[in-house]
C-alpha positions as CSV (number, residue, x, y, z in Angstrom):
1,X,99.3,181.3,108.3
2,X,95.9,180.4,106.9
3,X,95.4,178.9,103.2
4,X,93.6,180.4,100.6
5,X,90.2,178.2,99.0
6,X,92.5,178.7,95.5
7,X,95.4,176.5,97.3
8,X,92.7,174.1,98.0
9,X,91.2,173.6,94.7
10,X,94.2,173.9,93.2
11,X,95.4,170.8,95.5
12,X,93.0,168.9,95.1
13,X,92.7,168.9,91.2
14,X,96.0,167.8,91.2
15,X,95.6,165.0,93.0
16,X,92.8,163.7,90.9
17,X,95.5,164.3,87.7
18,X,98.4,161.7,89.3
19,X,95.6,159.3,90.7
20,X,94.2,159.4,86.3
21,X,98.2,158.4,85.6
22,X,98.6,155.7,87.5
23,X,95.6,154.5,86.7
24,X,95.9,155.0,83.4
25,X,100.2,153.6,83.7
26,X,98.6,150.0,85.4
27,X,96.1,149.1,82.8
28,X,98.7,149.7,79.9
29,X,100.7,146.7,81.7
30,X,98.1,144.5,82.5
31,X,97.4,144.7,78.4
32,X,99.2,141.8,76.2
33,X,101.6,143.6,73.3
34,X,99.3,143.1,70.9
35,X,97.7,145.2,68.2
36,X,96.1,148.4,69.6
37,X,92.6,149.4,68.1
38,X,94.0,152.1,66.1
39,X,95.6,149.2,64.0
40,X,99.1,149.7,65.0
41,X,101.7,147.0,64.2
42,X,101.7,143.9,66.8
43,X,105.2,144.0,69.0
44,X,107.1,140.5,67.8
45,X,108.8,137.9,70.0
46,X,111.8,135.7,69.2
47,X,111.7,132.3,70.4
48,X,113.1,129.3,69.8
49,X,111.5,126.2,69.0
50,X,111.6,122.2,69.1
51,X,109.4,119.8,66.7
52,X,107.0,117.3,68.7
53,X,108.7,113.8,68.4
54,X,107.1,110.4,67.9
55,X,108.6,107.8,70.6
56,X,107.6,104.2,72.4
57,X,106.3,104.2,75.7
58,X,107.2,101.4,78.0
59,X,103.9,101.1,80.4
60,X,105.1,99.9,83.5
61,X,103.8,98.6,87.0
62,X,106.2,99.1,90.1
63,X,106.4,96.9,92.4
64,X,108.0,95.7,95.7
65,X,108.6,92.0,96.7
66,X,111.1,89.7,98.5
67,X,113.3,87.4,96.4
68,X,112.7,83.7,97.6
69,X,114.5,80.3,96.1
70,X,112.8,78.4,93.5
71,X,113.0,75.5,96.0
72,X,114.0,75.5,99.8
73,X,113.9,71.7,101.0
74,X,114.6,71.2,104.3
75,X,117.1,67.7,104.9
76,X,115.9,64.7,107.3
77,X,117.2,61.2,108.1
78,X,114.6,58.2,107.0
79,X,117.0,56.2,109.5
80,X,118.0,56.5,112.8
81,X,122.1,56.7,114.2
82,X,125.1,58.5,115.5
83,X,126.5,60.8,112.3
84,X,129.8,59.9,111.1
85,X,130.6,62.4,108.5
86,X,129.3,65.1,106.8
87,X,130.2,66.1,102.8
88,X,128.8,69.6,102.6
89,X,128.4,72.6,104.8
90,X,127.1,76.6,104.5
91,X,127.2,77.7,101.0
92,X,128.4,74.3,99.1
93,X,127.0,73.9,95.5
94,X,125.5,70.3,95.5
95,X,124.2,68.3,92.8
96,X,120.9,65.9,93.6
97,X,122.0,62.8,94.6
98,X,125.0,63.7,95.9
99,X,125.9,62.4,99.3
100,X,125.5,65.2,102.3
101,X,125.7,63.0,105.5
102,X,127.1,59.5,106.5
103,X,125.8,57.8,109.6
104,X,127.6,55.2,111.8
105,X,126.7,52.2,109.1
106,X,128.1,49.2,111.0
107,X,124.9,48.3,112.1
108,X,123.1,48.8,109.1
109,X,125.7,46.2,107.3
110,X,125.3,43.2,110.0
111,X,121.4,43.7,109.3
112,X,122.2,43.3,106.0
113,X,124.3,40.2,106.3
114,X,122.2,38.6,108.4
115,X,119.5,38.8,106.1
116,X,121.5,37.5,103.3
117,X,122.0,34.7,105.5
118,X,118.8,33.8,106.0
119,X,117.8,34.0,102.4
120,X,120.4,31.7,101.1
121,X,119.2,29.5,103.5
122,X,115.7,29.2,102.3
123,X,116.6,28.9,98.9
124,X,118.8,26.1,99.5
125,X,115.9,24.5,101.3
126,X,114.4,25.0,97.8
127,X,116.7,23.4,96.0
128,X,119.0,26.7,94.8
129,X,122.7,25.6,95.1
130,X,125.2,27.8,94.0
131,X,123.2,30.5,93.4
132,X,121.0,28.7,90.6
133,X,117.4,29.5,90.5
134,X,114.9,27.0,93.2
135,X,113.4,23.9,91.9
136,X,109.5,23.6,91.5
137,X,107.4,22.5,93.8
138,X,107.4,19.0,92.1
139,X,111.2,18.8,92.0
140,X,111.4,19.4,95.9
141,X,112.7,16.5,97.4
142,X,110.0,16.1,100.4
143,X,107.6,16.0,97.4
144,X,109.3,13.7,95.1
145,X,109.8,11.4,98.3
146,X,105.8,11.2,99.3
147,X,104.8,10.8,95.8
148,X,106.9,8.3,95.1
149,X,105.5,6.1,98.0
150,X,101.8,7.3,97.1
151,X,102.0,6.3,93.5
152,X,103.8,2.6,94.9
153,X,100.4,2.6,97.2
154,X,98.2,3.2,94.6
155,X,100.1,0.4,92.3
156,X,99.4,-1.9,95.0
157,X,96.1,-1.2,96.4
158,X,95.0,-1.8,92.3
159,X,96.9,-5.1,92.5
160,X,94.8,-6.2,95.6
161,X,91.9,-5.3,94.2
162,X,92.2,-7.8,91.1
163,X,93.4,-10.3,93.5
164,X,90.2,-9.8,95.5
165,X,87.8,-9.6,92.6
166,X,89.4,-13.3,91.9
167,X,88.9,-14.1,95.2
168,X,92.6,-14.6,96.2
169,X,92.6,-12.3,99.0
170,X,89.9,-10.8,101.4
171,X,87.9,-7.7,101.4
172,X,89.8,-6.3,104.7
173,X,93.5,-7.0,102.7
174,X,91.9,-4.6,99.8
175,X,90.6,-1.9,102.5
176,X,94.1,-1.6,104.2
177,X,95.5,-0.9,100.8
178,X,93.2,1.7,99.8
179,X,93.6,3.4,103.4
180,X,97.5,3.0,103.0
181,X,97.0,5.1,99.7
182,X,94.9,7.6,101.3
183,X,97.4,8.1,104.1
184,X,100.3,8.9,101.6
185,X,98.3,11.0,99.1
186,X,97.6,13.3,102.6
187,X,101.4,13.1,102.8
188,X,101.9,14.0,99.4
189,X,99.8,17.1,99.4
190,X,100.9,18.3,102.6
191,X,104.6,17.7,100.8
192,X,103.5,20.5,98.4
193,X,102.1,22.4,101.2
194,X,105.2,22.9,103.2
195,X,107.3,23.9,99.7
196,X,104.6,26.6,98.9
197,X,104.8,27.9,102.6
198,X,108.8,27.3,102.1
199,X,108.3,29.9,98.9
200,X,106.4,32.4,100.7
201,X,109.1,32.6,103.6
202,X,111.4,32.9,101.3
203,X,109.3,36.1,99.7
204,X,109.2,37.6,103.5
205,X,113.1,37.3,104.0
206,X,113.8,38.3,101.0
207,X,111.6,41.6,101.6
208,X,113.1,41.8,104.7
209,X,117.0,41.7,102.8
210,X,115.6,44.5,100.7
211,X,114.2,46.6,103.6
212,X,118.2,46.1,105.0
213,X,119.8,46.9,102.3
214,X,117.7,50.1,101.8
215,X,118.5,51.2,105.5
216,X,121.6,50.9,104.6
217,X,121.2,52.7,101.5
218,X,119.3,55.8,103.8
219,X,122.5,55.7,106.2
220,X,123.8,58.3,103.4
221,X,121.9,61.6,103.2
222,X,121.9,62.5,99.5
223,X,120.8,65.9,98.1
224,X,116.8,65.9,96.8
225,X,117.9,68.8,94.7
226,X,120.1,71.1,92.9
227,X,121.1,73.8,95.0
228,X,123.4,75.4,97.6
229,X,123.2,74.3,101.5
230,X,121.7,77.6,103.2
231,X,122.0,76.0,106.8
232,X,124.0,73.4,108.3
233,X,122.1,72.0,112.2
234,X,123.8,69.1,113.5
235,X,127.8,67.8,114.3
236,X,129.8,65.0,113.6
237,X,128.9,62.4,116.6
238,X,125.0,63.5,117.6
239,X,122.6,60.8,117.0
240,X,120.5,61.7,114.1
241,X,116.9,60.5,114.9
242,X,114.8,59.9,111.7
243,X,111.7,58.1,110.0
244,X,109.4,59.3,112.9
245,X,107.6,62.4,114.8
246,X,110.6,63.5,116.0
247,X,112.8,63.5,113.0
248,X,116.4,65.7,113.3
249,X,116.4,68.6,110.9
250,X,119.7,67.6,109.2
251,X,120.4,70.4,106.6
252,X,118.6,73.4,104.4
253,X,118.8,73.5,100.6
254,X,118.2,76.3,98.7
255,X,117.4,76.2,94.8
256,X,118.9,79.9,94.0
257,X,118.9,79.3,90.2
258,X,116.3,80.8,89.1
259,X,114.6,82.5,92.1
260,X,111.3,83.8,92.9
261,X,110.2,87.2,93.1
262,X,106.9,87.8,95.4
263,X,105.6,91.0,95.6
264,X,101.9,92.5,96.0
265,X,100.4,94.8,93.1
266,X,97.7,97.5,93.8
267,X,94.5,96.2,92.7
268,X,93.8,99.2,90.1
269,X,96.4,97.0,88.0
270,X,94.7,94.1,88.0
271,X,93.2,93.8,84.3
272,X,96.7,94.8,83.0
273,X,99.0,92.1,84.8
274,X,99.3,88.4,83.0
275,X,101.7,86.1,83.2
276,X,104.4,86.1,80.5
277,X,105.0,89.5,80.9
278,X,108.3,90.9,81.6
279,X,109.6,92.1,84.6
280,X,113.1,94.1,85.5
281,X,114.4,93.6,88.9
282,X,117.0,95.9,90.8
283,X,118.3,95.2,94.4
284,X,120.4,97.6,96.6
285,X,123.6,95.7,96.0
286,X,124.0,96.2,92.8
287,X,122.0,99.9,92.0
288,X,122.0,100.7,88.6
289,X,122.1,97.2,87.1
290,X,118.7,95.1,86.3
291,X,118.1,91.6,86.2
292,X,115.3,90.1,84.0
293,X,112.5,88.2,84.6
294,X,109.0,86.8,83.4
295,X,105.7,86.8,85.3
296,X,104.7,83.3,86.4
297,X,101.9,83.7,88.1
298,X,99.1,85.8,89.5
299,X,97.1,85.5,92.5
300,X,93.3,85.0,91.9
301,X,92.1,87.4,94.6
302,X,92.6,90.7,96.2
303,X,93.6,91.1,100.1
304,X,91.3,93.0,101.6
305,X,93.4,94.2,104.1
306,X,96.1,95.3,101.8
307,X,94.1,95.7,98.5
308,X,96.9,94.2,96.7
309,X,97.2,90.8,94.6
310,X,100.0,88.4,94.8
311,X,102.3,87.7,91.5
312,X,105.4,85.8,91.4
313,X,107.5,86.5,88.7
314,X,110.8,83.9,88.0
315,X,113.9,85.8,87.8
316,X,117.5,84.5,86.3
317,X,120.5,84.2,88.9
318,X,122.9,81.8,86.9
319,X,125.9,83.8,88.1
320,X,124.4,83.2,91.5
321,X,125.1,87.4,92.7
322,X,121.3,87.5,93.8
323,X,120.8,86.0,97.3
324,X,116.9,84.8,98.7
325,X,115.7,87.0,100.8
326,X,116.7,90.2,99.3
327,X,114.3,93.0,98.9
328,X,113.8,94.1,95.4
329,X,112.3,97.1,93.3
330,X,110.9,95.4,89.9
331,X,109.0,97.0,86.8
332,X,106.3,94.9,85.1
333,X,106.1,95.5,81.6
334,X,102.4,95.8,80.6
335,X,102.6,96.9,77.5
336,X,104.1,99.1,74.7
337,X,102.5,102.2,73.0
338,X,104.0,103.7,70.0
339,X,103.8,107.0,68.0
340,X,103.4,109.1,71.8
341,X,103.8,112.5,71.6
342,X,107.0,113.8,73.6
343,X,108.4,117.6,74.0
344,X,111.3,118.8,75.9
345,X,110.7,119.6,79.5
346,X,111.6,123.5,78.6
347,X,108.3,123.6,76.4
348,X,106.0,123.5,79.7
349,X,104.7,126.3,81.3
350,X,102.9,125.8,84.2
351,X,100.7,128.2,86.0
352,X,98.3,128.1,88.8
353,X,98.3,124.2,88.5
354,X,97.5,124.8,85.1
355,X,100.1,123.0,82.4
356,X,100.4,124.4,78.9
357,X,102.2,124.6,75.5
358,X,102.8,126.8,72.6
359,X,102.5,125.9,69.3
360,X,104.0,127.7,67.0
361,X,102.3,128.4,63.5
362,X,103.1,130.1,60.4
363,X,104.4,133.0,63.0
364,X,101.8,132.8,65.2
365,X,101.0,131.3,68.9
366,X,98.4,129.1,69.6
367,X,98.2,127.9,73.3
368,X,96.9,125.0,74.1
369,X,96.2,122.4,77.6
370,X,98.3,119.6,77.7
371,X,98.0,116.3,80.1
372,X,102.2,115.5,81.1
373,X,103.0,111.8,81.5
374,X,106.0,110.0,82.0
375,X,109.6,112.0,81.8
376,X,112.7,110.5,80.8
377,X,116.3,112.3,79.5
378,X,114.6,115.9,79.5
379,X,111.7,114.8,77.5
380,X,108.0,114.9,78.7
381,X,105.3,112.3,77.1
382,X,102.2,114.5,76.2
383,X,99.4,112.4,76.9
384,X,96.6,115.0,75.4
385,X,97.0,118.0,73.6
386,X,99.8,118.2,71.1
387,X,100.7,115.7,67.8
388,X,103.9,114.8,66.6
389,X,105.4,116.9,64.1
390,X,103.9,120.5,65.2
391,X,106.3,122.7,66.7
392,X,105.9,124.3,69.9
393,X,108.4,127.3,71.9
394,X,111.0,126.0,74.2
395,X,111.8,130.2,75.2
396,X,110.6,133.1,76.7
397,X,107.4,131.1,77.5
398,X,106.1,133.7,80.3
399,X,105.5,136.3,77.7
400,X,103.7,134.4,75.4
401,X,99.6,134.3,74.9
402,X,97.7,132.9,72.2
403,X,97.4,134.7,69.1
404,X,101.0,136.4,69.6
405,X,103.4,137.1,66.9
406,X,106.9,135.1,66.8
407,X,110.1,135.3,65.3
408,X,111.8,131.4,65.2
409,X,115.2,132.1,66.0
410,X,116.3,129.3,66.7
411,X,114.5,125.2,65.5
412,X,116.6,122.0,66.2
413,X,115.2,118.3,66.5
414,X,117.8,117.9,69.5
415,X,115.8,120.1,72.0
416,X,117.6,122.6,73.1
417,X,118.2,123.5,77.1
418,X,116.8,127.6,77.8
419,X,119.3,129.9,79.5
420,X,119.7,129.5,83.2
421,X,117.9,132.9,83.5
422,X,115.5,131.4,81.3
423,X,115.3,128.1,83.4
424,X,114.8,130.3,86.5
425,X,111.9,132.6,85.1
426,X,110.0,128.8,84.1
427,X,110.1,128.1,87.5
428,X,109.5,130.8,89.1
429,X,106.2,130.9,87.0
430,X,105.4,127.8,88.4
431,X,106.4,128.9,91.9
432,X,103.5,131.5,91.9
């Protein structure tokens, strides 16, 4: 059956009608409700609001590091000999000075006694009896002796001479006087010769008593510092070789109060790091609890491998739960701003990578560009954009523009938490 060119037109006109609708229907959506041009009366939305807070701002810089002892000393013998005993082992608390290791110290003692021996020898040669102090050189008896006969030669080789000026003896009697007198003054000063070389023997053994007596003194390995024994490398009976090349590693000591954080920091921080700053360390034994700490010091250069800069930073351990070696997460504190803006996180709205806020005023929306910072317990630092003590919607943030008409329904200092439909249509915004 054919169609008449009235069905056509007819058609056709109504097509170009529904195609006007929806047309018309789409751009009525995409228009905010807001006041028409005739001057009808704006559409008003209920919100609720939360006041921009004044807080403190902790600036921190996190780094990574390895805990290390204050001190790690490694224990060796100044003396050789077979070990005897030993007084600490793996994880003893020692004190410095206190004794670690005994060698065999029989031999040490007979060098010591012989030496003795040998002292008090000398110093009786030197008149010490009794232990009394020596004599002086002119109180020695081989000295006393020769000048006794040089001053009886000099008496007598005077007396010939008289005689010989008188004429009662002969020039060769005067000249064997004289050379007797010669002779014994020789004797006499090579008397005080033999005490002075007496004294400096003396001086030598008596070093020599002191060098035993110190080797004995070494036979004992004492502590050289306050710490615990992290390693423990030789046994009762090994011989113990020390005071050369090839000197037996005895013992490791650890100082683990305080210990020593090292970690690397990325160079951008490196005008904000200094030393007395403080630092919080956490380890994965003990999540959840921090230690504290100070900055000690800070390396001079950057790596240029890594572009990081060394710091070590002192850390507290007096109940001794931290162990060296650990791995560790620590926060430098680099400084501390106050009056910061902060929001709840419910007053964001984020769209195409865009964040904003709305303030609210006297009714009214203004929307403005913030810059987010830190978060911490549902609050957001605002680093641009907003002051404390405006006001800005924590609701219904998707339908609001600038310039929009609000009813506060709802203003409360502790932030407020949207509904979860609420919470959903946030992120759903930001989703898109």
């Amino acid at each position: 059956m054919s169609r008449s060119p009235l069905s056509g037109t007819r058609l056709f006109s109504r097509s170009i009608l529904l195609f006007g609708a929806l047309l018309a229907f789409g751009c009525s959506r995409d228009q905010p409700a807001k006041a028409g041009s005739d001057g009808s009366k704006a559409q008003t939305i209920a919100v609720t609001v939360a006041p921009v807070t004044a807080g403190e701002v902790e600036r921190r810089v996190e780094v990574v590091g390895t805990l290390e002892p204050d001190e790690e000393v490694a224990v060796y013998a100044k003396v050789s000999g077979y070990l005897e005993k030993i007084f600490a082992d793996l994880g003893d608390r020692v004190k410095e000075g206190q004794a670690l290791i005994r060698l065999d110290q029989r031999d040490f003692t007979l060098q010591v006694e012989k030496a003795e021996a040998i002292v008090r020898q000398h110093r009786a040669r030197l008149g010490a009896v009794d232990g009394k102090e020596t004599l002086g050189d002119d109180q020695q008896s081989p000295v006393r002796q020769a000048r006794a006969n040089y001053e009886d030669a000099a008496l007598w080789y005077e007396r010939m001479e008289n005689l010989h000026n008188e004429g009662a003896v002969s020039r060769n009697e005067v000249d064997t006087a004289r050379a007797k007198r010669d002779a014994l003054k020789a004797m006499l000063d090579g008397s005080l010769d033999q005490v002075r070389a007496l004294r400096s023997q003396l001086k030598e053994e008596e070093a020599a008593l002191d060098l035993a007596r110190r080797n004995l003194w070494y036979s004992v390995i004492r502590a050289p510092i306050d710490g615990s024994v992290k390693q423990r490398d030789v046994s009762v009976g090994q011989y113990v070789s020390g005071g050369s090349m090839q000197n037996t590693r005895l013992m490791t000591l650890v100082r683990d109060d305080p210990l020593k954080l090292r970690a690397s920091v990325p160079e951008r921080f490196q005008g904000q790091v200094r030393p007395g700053q403080q630092v919080r360390v956490e380890v994965e034994a003990f999540p959840g609890r921090a230690f504290g700490g100070s900055v000690t010091r800070v390396g001079p250069a950057v790596s240029t491998d890594t572009r990081t800069f060394p710091v070590e930073a002192q850390v507290g351990n007096r109940d001794r739960v931290l162990k060296p070696g650990s791995f560790a997460r620590a926060r430098v504190q680099v400084g501390l701003d106050r009056g910061v803006a902060f929001i709840p996180e419910d007053a964001l709205y984020y769209f195409v990578g865009i964040t904003k806020a709305f303030v609210i005023k006297d009714g009214a929306v203004e929307e403005r560009q913030v810059k987010a910072g830190d978060r911490r317990d549902g609050q957001v630092e605002i680093v641009e954009g907003l002051r404390p003590g405006e006001q800005v919607a924590t609701s219904r943030l998707s339908q609001l523009f600038g310039g929009a008409t609000v009813q506060v329904i709802a203003s409360s200092s502790l932030e407020p938490s949207p509904p979860g439909d609420e919470r959903r249509k946030v992120r759903s915004e930001t989703e898109r």
